[in-house]
Each structure stands twice: as structure tokens, then as C-alpha cells.
N, C-alpha and C positions, 0 to 999 in steps of 0.2 A: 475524741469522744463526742465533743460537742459539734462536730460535723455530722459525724455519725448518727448521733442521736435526730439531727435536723432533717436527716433524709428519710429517715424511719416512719418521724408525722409528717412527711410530704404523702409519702409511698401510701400511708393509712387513710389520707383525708382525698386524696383524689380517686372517684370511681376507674374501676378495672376498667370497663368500655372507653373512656377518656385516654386513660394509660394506653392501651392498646393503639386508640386512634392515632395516639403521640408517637408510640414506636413504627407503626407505619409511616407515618409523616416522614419521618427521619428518616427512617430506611428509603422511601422514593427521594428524597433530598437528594441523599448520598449518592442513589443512581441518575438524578438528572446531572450532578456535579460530576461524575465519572465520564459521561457519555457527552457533555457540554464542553468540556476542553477549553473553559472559558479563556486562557491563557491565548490559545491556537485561535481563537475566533477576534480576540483584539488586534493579536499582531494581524490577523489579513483584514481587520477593517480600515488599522492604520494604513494599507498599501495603496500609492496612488494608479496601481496598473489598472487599465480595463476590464472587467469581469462579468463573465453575463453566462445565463444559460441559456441553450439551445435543448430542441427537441430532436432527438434521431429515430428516425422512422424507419422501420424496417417490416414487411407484412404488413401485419395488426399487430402490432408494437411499437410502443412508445419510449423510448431512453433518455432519461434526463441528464446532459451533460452538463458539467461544470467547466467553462472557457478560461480561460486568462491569457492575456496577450502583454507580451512584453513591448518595451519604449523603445524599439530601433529606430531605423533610416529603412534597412536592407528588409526581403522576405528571411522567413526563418524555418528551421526546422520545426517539428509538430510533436511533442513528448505525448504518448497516450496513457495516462496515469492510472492505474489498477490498483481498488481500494485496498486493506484489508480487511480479515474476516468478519471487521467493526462497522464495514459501510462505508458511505462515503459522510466519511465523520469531518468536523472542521478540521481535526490534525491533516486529513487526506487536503482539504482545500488550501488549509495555508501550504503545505509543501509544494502544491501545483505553483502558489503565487512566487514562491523561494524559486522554483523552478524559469517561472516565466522574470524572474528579476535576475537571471544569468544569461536573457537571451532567447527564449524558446518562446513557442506557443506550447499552451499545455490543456489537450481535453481531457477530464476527467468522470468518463460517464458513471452515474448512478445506477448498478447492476443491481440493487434491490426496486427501480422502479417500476410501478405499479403494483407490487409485493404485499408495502405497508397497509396495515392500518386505512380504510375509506379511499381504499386505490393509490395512497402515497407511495412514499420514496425511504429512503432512508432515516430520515428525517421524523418520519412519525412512531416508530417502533417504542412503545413505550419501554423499554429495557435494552441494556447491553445484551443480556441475555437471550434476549428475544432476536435482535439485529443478530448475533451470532447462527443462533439457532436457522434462521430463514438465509441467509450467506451459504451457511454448511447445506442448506436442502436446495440452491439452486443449481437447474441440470447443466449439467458441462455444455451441452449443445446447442445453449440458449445463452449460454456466456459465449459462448465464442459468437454465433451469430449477433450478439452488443455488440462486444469489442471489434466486430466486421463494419459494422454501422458508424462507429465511433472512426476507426481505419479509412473509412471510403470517405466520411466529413472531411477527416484531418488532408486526405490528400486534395480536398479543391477548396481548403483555406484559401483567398485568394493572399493575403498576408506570407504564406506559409512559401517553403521552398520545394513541395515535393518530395522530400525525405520525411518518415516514419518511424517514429522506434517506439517502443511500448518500454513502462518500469512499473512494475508491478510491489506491492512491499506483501510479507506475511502470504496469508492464504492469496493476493493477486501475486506475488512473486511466481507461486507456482500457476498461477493461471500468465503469465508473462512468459512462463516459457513453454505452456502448453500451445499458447497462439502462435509461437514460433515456426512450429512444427504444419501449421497450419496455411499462415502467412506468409506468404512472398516476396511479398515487397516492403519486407521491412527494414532499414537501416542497422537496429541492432534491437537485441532484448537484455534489459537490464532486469537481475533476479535480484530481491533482496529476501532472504532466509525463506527461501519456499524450495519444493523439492521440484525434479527433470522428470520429464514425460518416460513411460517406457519404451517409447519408441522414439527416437530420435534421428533418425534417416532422413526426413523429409524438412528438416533446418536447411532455409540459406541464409537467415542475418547470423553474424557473431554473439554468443551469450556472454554477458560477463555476470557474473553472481558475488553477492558480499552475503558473507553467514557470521554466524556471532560462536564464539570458542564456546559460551556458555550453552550452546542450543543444541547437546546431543540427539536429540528428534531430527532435526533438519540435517545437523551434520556428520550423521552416519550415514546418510544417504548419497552428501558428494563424492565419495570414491569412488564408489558404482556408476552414477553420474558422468565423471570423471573418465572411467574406462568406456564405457557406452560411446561419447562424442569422438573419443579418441579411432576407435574402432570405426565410427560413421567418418570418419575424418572431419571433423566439422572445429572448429571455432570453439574453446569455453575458454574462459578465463574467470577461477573462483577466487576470492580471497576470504581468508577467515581472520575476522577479528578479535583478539585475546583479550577477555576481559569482560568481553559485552554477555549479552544477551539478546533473546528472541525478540524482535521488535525494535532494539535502539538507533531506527530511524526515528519515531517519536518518542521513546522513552530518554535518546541523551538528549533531547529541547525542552521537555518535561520539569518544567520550574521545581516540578518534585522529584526530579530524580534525584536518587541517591547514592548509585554508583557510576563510579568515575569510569568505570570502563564504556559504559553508553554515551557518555560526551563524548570521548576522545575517538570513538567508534561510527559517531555519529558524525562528527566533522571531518573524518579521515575519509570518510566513505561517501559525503554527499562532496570533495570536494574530486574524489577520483570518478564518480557520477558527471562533473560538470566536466572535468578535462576529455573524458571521453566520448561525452554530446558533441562537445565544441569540435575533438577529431574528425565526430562521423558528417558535421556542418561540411566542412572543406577537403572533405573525402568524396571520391568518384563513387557511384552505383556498387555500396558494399556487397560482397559474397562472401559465404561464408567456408573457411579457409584453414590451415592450423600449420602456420609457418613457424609457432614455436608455442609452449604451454606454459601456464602460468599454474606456479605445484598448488594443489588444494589447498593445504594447509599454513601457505603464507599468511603470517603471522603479521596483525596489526591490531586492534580491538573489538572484542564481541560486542552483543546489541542483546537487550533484552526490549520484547516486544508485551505480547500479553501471552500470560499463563497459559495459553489453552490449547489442552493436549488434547488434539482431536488427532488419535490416529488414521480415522474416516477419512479426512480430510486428504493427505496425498493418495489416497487411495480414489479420491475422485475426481484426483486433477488429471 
């Protein structure tokens, strides 16, 4: 009662316009803390690897790429990282850096630049919301002609070995395996919970895809998937993880996660990510092939990503 009663003459003695100003404050709080991943941004300032952005020119276009080079001896392969539907958020940058601390180089262009806010990037979109919203209205035809710019950089890395492969998470999963379809010379496409083009004939790297058991959206759609490559004769190799969710490449590192099927889905999944980099490294000029398949719905841990049911979305991948 006496809590109660104290909140009563709070609520009475402060003007409504103040109160209100207060719940807005809070409310953008809450969304710079969602969209700030401040957890994802310490761990890559801790990292001693190289990082730096480059500019990719393409026309009159400008692409802001996110680099990370790894501590070898040897040249190395090139990972082309594809945001999700969030942008190129720090969870997208620290995973580049995770990536480039297994060995790779890893560019990660920013497919909202020049989009933002005063001709920004990612980076300036005052909301998740917002960043999603401009993500979902970029033209398919303008994503692929980035990631061709980001592609044509990665191969004259002088660092680099020549080898390509793009890993896409979320809404980039299914742009990972729309440039497949598109790209030639690419090593491999790594899908994580995005959906397969509908045309799939013109694939020569191998897909492999990691879906989460929780993500009916994405995961109704690998069977069809599934029979399509089979029929193109081409390369897939899916796995679905039990447990997870949409998303749990950053939802199982997510100091807030809370279900255990996103850790164990998340380490199960970036560690079968790294064995099959490391194959395509000491593998000859891959094509894509289908000497044997791996069943859809093998079983290991789902991912949960973020909530957001844009059924738009594979429709415009």
C-alpha cells in the first residue's frame, strides 16, 4: 500500500508533457539498446585482427564494406558476409571478425549504403524498425549488382587466395542463395534460415543451408527447395536444427538468450560453417555436383533469429 500510495503523488505532481517526454525517452532507450548489441560491439573491439572499411564502386554507387583480415603466414580464402534483415548491425560485424579468427578474410558490404538518414549506411537509421523497413524495400537488382562489387573486390584481395564463397544469415541467407544462381565463381553458398530461388538451374557452387526446427516460415519451404536442386542436379546440403529458432546465429551468443536450443544450434552450426570453409580452402575449382544428399530434416538444433514475419520477403528474394 505504501508503494502504491508513493507512486500515486509521483504520477499527480509531475506534469503530463514531462511524463510523456519520460516515456518517449525510454521508449528510444530501449531501441538504441536493441539495435546497439552492445555485447557484439565489445567483443570485436576486444579483437586484435585488422579491420577497416573499403569503398566498392560500382556506376554511381557507393558500397560501404566492412573488412577483417585474419593473422596467417599463407593467402586465404574471401567469406562475403550478407547482413540480415537488421543491416549491417555489430552482431553482423563481430561474426565477420569470429569468421576472420578461423582463418578467412571476410567482406562485409553495407547493402543499406547511401539509403540512411543524410546519405548514410546502416548505421544511421534511427530504428530497428526503420533499418528493417528500408532492407525489405531494397531492389533485388541492386543487391546483386553490391554483392558483384563486393565479389569482384574479394577476388583481387592480394591477401586472398582466389576462392569465394558468400554466407548470408536471415533475409542475406536468401540473398546467399539468390547470388548463387547468379555467380559463377563462387566456392560455395552458405544459407543460414532464408529461403531458395525459384529458379535454380543456373547454380554452379554447392549450397549448404542450416534452418532452425522452430522456423516453420523458412522451413516449409526446404522440401521444395530440396526437390528443385535435386531435379537441377545440383549440390544442397540442408541441416535443421531442433530446438532453435529463426535467427540463432545471433540469438545463441546473445548474452540474453534464453533458450538453450540457440546456443547449442549456434555452436553446432558456426562449427560445421568453419569445417566446410576450411574443405573449400584445400579443395580444387569447386562445381556444383550431387554425389550424395544430405536428408533435410537432419536433426541437430533450431536458431531463433528475430520475430519478423515478412512473408514479402521470400517473395522478393
Amino acid at each position: 500500500m505504501f508503494r502504491g500510495t508513493i507512486i500515486f503523488r509521483m504520477k499527480t505532481s509531475i506534469p503530463l508533457p514531462l511524463r510523456l517526454f519520460a516515456g518517449v525517452l525510454l521508449l528510444c532507450l530501449a531501441t538504441v539498446s536493441v539495435q546497439a548489441q552492445d555485447w557484439a560491439k565489445a567483443r570485436l573491439e576486444a579483437s586484435p585482427r585488422h579491420r577497416e572499411y573499403v569503398a566498392l564502386k560500382h556506376g554511381n554507387r557507393t558500397v560501404q564494406a566492412f573488412v577483417v583480415y585474419p593473422e596467417v603466414k599463407g593467402k586465404a580464402p574471401v567469406v562475403i558476409l550478407i547482413h540480415e534483415i537488421f543491416g549491417l548491425s555489430d552482431w553482423a560485424k563481430e561474426m565477420a571478425d569470429e569468421l576472420a579468427a578461423e582463418g578467412f578474410i571476410v567482406v562485409a558490404p553495407d547493402l543499406l549504403s547511401g539509403f540512411g538518414p543524410g546519405g548514410g549506411g546502416s548505421s544511421e537509421f534511427p530504428s530497428q524498425d526503420a533499418t528493417v523497413k528500408a532492407v525489405s524495400g531494397l531492389d533485388a537488382a541492386g543487391v546483386s549488382a553490391d554483392l558483384d562489387a563486393a565479389a569482384d573486390y574479394a577476388k583481387h584481395i592480394p591477401a586472398g587466395n582466389g576462392k569465394i564463397a558468400t554466407v548470408g544469415f536471415c533475409w542475406g541467407g536468401g540473398k546467399s542463395f539468390a547470388f548463387a544462381t547468379h555467380r559463377k565463381d563462387l566456392s560455395a553458398a552458405f544459407v543460414f534460415y532464408g529461403p531458395g530461388p525459384s529458379d535454380v538451374t543456373t547454380i554452379t557452387a554447392p549450397v549448404y543451408g542450416f534452418y532452425a526446427g522452430n522456423d516453420a516460415r523458412i522451413g516449409a519451404t526446404v522440401p521444395a527447395t530440396v526437390e528443385a536442386m535435386k531435379a537441377a542436379g545440383k549440390k544442397y546440403e540442408p541441416v535443421t536444427y531442433d530446438g532453435a529458432g529463426h535467427g540463432f546465429m545471433r540469438a545463441g551468443e546473445d548474452p540474453g538468450n534464453t533458450v538453450p536450443g540457440n546456443k547449442t544450434a549456434r555452436e553446432q552450426g558456426f562449427s560445421r560453417l568453419v569445417a566446410l570453409l576450411k574443405a573449400m580452402k584445400s579443395a580444387p575449382m569447386a562445381s556444383n555436383s550431387i554425389p550424395d544428399q544430405t536428408p533435410a530434416n537432419q536433426s541437430a538444433i533450431s536458431p531463433v533469429c528475430h520475430e519478423v514475419s515478412k512473408p514479402t520477403e521470400a517473395a522478393k528474394l
